[in-house]
PASEBA-1860 file (N, C-alpha, C; in nm, 3 decimals):
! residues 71
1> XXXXXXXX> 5.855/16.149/-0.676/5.957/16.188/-0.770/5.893/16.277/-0.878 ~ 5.956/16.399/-0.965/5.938/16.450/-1.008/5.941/16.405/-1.161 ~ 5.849/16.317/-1.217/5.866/16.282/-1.395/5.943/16.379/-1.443 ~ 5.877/16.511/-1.462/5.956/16.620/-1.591/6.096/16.626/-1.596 ~ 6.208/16.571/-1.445/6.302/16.635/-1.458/6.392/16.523/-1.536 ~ 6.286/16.406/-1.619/6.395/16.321/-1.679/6.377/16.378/-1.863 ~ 6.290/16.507/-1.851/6.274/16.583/-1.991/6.398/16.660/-2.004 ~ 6.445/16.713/-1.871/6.534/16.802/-1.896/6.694/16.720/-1.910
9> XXXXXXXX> 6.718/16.604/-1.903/6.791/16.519/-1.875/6.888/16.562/-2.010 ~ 7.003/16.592/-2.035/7.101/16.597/-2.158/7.242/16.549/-2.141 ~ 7.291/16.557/-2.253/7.446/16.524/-2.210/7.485/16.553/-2.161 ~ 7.571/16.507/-2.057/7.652/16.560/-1.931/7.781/16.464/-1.881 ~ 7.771/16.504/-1.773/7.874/16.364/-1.669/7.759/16.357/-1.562 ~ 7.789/16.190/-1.507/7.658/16.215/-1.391/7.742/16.109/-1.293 ~ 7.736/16.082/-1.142/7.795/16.020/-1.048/7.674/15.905/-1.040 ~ 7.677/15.789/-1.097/7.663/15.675/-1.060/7.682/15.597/-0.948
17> XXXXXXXX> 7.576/15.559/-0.812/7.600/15.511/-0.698/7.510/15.415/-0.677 ~ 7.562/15.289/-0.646/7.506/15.169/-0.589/7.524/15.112/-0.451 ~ 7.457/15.048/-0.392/7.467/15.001/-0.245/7.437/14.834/-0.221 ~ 7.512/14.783/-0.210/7.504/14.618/-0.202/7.599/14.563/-0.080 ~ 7.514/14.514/-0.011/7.600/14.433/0.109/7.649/14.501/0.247 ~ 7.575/14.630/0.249/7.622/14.716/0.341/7.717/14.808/0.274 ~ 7.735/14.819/0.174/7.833/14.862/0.103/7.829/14.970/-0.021 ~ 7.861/15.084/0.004/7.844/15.180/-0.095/7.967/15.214/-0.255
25> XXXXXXXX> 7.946/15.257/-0.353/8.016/15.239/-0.475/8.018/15.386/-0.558 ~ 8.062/15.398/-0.639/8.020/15.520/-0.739/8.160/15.525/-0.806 ~ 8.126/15.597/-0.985/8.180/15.611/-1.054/8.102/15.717/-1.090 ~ 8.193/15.755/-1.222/8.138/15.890/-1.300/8.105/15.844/-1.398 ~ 8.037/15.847/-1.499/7.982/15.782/-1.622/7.897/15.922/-1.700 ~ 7.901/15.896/-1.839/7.870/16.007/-1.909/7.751/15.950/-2.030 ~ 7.668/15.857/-2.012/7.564/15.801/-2.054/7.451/15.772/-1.980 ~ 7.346/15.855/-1.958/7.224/15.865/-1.862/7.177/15.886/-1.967
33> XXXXXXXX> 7.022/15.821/-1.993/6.933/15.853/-2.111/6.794/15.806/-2.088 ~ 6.713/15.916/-2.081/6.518/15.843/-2.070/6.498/15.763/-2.152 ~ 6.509/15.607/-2.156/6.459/15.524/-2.268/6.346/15.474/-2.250 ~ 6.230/15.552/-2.182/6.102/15.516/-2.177/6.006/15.611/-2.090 ~ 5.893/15.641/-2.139/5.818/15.727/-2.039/5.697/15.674/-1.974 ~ 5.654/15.520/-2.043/5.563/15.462/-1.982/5.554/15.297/-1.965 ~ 5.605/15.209/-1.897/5.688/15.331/-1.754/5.848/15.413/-1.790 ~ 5.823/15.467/-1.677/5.944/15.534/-1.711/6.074/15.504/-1.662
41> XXXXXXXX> 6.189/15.460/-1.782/6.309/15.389/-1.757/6.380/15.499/-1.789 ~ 6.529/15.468/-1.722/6.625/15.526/-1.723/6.724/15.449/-1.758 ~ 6.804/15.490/-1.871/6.934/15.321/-1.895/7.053/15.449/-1.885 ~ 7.151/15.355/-1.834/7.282/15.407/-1.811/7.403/15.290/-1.850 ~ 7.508/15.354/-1.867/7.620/15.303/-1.984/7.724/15.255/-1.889 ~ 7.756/15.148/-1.801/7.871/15.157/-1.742/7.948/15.053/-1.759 ~ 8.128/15.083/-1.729/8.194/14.916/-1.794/8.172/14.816/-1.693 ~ 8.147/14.692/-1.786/8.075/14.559/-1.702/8.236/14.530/-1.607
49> XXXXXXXX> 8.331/14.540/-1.617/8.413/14.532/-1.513/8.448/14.629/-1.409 ~ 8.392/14.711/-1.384/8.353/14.838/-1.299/8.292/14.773/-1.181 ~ 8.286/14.824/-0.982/8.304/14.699/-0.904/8.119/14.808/-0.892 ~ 8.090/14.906/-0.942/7.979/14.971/-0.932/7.877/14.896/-0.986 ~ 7.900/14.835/-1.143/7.819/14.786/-1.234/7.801/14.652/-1.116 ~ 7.894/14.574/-1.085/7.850/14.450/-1.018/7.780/14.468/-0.884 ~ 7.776/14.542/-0.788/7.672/14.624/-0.704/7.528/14.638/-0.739 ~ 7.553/14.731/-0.870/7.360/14.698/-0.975/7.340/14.547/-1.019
57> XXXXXXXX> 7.448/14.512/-1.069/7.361/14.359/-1.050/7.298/14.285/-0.934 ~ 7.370/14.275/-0.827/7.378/14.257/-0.729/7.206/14.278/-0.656 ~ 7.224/14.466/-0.633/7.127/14.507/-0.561/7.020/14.536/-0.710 ~ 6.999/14.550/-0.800/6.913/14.534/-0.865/6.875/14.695/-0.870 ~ 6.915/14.802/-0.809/6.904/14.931/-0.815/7.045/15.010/-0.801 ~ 7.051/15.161/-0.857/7.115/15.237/-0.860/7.071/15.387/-0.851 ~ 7.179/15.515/-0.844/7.175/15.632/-0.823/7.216/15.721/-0.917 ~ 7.167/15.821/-0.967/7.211/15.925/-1.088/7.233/16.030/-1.041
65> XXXXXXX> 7.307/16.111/-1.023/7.313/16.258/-1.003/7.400/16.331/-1.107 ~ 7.336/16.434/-1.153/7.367/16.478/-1.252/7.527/16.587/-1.158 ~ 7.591/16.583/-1.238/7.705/16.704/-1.206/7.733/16.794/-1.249 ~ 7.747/16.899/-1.229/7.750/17.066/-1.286/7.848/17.067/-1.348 ~ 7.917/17.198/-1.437/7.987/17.203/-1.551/8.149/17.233/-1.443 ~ 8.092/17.297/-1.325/8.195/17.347/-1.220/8.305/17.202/-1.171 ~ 8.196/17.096/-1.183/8.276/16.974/-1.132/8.408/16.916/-1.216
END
C-alpha cells in the first residue's frame, strides 16, 4: 500500500464497503480522516444503525474509496 496517498486524503464523499458472512455492504459517508501515522489509522464516521457499520463490527475491517466530484 501506498502511505502518502493518506497525505493527500481531504474532504470529500467516499463509498464505504464491508464484507461479513459472505456478504457484501456499502454506503456513502463523508468523514474519512488520517488519525494516525504511526501506525497508521484511518477513522471513518458512519451511523451506528447503518447495516454497513454492523458488517465492520462484525468483520472487524472495511473499504474507502474516495469518489470524484463527477459522482
Amino acid at each position: 500500500m501506498d502511505n502518502t496517498a493518506f497525505y493527500k486524503l481531504s474532504y470529500g464523499l467516499f463509498l464505504l464497503t464491508a464484507n461479513s458472512g459472505g456478504k457484501e455492504n456499502g454506503c456513502i459517508v463523508n468523514t474519512a480522516i488520517q488519525s494516525a501515522s504511526n501506525p497508521l489509522l484511518l477513522s471513518v464516521c458512519v451511523i451506528n444503525r447503518n447495516h454497513t457499520c454492523d458488517m465492520i463490527k462484525e468483520s472487524g475491517a472495511f473499504n474507502v474509496s474516495v469518489l470524484t466530484e463527477r459522482t
